[in-house]
C-alpha positions as CSV (number, residue, x, y, z in Angstrom):
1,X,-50.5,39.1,82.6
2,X,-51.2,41.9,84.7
3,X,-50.0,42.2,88.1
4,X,-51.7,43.7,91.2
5,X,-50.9,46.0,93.0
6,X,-51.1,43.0,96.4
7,X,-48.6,41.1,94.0
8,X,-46.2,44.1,93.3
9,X,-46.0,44.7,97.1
10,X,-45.3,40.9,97.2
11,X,-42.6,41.2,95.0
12,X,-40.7,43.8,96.3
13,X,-40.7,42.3,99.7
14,X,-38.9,39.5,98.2
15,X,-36.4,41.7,96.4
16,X,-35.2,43.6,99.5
17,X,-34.9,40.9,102.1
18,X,-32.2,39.0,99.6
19,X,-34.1,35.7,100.1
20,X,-32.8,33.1,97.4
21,X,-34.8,33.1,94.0
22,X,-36.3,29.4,94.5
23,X,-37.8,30.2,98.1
24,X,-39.5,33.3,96.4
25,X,-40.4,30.8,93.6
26,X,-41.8,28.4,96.1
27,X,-43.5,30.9,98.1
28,X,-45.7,32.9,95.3
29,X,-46.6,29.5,94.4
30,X,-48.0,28.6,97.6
31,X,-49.5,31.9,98.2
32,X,-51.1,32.0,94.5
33,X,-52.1,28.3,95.6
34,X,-53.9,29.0,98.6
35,X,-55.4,32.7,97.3
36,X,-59.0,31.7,96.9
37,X,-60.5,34.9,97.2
38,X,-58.3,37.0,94.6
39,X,-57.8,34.2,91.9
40,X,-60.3,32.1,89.9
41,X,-59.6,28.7,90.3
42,X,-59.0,28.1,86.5
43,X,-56.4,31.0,86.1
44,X,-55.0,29.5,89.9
45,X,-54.4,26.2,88.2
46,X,-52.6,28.1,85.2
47,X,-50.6,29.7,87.3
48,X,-49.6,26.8,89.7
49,X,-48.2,24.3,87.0
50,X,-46.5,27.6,85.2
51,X,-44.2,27.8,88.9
52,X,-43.6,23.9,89.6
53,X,-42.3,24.1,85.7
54,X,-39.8,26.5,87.0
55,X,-39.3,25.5,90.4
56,X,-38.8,21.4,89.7
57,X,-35.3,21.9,88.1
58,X,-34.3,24.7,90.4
59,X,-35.2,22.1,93.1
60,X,-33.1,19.0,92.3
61,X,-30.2,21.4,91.1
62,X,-30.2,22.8,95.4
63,X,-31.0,18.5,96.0
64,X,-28.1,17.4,94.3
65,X,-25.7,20.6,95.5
66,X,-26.4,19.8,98.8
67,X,-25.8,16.1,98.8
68,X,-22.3,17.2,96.9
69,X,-21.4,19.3,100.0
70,X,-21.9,16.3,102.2
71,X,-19.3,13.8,100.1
């Protein structure tokens, strides 16, 4: 997969502001989501599901943490 030189930029903004890995996880996927001038729908869609594989674990793993800070 290559990577452009808008999504390079994208990721090093991410890298050097420290934000946690699953808010950079859920934001490429809604940019990439919503990018319909850049992306063909098809490769979009590829794309989309690709991140939520990632991101649905990663997301009940901070869910459950968080309701084990509050017992």
């Amino acid at each position: 997969m290559n990577i452009t030189p808008q999504e390079e930029s994208l990721i090093k903004a991410f890298r050097e502001t420290d934000f946690p890995p699953l808010f950079v996880l859920i934001r490429v996927r809604n940019d990439i989501a919503n990018d319909i001038g850049n992306i063909e729908e098809s490769q979009r869609d590829v794309i989309v599901k690709t991140l939520e594989k990632y991101i649905g674990p990663l997301w009940e793993d901070y869910h459950d943490g968080k309701s084990r800070k509050r017992l």
